[in-house]
C-alpha positions as CSV (number, residue, x, y, z in Angstrom):
1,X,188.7,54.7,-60.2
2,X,186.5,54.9,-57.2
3,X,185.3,58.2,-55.7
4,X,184.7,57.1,-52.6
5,X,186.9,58.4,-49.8
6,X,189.1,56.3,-47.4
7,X,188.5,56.4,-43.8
8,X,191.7,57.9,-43.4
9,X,190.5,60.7,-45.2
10,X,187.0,60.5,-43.8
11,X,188.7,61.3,-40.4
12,X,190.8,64.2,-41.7
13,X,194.2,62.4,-42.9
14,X,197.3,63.8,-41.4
15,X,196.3,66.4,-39.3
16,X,193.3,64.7,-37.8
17,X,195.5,61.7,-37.1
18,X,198.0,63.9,-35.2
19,X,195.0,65.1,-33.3
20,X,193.9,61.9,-31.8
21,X,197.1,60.5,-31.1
22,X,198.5,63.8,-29.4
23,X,195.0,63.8,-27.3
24,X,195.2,59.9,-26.8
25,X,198.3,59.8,-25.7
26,X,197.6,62.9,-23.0
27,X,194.7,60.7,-21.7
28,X,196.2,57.5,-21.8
29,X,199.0,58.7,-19.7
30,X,196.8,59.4,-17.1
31,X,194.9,56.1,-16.9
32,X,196.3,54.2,-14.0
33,X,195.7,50.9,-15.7
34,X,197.6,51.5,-19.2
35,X,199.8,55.1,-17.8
36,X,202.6,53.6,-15.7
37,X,203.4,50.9,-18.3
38,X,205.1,54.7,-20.4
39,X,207.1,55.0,-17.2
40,X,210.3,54.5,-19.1
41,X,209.0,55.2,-22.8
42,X,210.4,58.1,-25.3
43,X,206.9,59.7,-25.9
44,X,208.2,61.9,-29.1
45,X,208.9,58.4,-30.4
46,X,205.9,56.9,-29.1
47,X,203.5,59.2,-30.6
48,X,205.5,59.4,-33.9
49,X,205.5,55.6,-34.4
50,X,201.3,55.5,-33.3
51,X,200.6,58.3,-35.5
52,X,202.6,56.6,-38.4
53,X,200.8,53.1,-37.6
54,X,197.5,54.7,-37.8
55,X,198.3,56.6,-41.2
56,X,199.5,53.4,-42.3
57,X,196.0,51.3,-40.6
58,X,193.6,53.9,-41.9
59,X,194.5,54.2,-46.2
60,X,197.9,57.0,-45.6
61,X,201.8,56.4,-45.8
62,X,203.2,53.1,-45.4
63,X,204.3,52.1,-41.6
64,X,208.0,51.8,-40.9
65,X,208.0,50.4,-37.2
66,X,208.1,46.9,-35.9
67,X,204.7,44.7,-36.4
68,X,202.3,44.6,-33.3
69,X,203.2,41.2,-31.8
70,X,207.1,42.1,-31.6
71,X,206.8,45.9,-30.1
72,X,204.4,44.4,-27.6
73,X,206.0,41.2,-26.5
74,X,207.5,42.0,-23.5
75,X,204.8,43.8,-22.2
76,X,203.1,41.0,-20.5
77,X,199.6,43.1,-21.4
78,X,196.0,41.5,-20.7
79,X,192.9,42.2,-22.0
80,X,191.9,44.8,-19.9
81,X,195.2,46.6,-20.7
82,X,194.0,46.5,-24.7
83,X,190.6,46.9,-24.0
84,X,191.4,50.3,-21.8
85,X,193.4,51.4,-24.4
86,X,190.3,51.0,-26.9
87,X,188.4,52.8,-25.0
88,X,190.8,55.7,-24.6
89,X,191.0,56.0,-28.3
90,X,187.4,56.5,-28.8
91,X,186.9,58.9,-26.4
92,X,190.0,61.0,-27.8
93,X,188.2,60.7,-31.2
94,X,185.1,61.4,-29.6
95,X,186.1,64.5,-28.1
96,X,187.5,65.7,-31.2
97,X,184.1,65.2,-33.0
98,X,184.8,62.5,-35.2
99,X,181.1,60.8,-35.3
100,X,180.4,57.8,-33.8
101,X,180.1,55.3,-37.1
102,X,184.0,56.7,-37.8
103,X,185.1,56.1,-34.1
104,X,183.6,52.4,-34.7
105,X,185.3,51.5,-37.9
106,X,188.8,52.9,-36.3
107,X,188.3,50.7,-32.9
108,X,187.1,47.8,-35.5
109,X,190.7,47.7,-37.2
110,X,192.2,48.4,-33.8
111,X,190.8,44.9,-32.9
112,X,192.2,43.3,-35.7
113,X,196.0,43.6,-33.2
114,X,194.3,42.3,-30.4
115,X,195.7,38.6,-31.1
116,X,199.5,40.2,-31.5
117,X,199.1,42.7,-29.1
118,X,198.9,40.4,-26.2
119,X,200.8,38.3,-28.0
120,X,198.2,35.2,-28.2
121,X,197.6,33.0,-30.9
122,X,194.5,33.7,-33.1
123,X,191.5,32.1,-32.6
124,X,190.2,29.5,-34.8
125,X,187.0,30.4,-36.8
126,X,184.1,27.9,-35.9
127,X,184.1,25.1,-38.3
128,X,180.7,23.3,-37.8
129,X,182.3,20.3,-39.7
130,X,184.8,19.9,-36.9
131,X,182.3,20.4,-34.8
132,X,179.5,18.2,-35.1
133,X,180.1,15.0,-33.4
134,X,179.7,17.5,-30.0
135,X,176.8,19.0,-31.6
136,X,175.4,16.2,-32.5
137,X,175.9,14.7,-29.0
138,X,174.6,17.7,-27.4
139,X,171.5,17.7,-29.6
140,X,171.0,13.9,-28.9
141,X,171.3,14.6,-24.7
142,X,169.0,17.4,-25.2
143,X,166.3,15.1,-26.7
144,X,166.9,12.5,-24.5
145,X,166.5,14.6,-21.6
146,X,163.7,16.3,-23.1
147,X,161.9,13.2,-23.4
148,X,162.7,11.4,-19.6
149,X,161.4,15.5,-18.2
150,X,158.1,15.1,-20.4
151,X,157.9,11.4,-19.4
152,X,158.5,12.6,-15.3
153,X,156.2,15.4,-15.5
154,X,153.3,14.2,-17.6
155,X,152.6,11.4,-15.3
């Protein structure tokens, strides 16, 4: 069994999870970007369901609410809107000293919703065998183009 601790409880568990969201949420609120679009949101509920998914994100107790692309659906949100929000979380775990290589693993599983949160399909990985017909054109125009500059210019 490994000794090494989770990043949950790197950041604190519980308590420290509480914390942030309580702090995030207080910020966030505020932002005129992301705040209005809580206009007609139950907060207690908000911030119990956040601070559940983030247990659940970083190693604690399961998460019991609806998955990321259905609670965010009809939100119409861009990627300002997530980025913003992001941000916000970093600076609330900032300001709560958790150190910065903590605050960058937490905003690197955050990103991991981006694709559901705005409700997009994911994007394909680079596959340099569907690929190379293009890159092999490109790298052909290149040469060719290399070659009628050298021809132009060494005259």
């Amino acid at each position: 069994m490994s000794s090494e601790k989770t990043l949950y409880e790197k950041l604190g568990g519980e308590p420290a999870i509480d914390a942030t969201v309580e702090l995030f949420y207080d910020m966030l609120l505020k932002d005129e970007l992301v705040g209005p679009l809580f206009a007609k949101t139950n907060m207690k509920r908000q911030r119990r369901m956040q601070k559940s998914f983030l247990n659940h994100v970083l190693g604690g107790a399961p998460y019991d609410g609806k998955n990321m692309r259905v609670a965010h659906a009809k939100l119409n949100l861009t990627e300002e809107h997530f980025n913003r929000v992001a941000v916000t979380l970093a600076k609330a775990m900032t300001t709560l000293g958790v150190s910065q290589d903590l605050v960058d693993e937490v905003i690197a599983i955050a990103a991991t919703t981006k694709d559901d949160v705005l409700g997009r399909e994911p994007k394909k990985p680079f596959s340099l065998n569907e690929q190379l017909p293009y890159v092999l054109v490109g790298a052909a125009g290149l040469a060719v183009g290399g070659a009628l500059l050298y021809r132009y210019y060494s005259k």
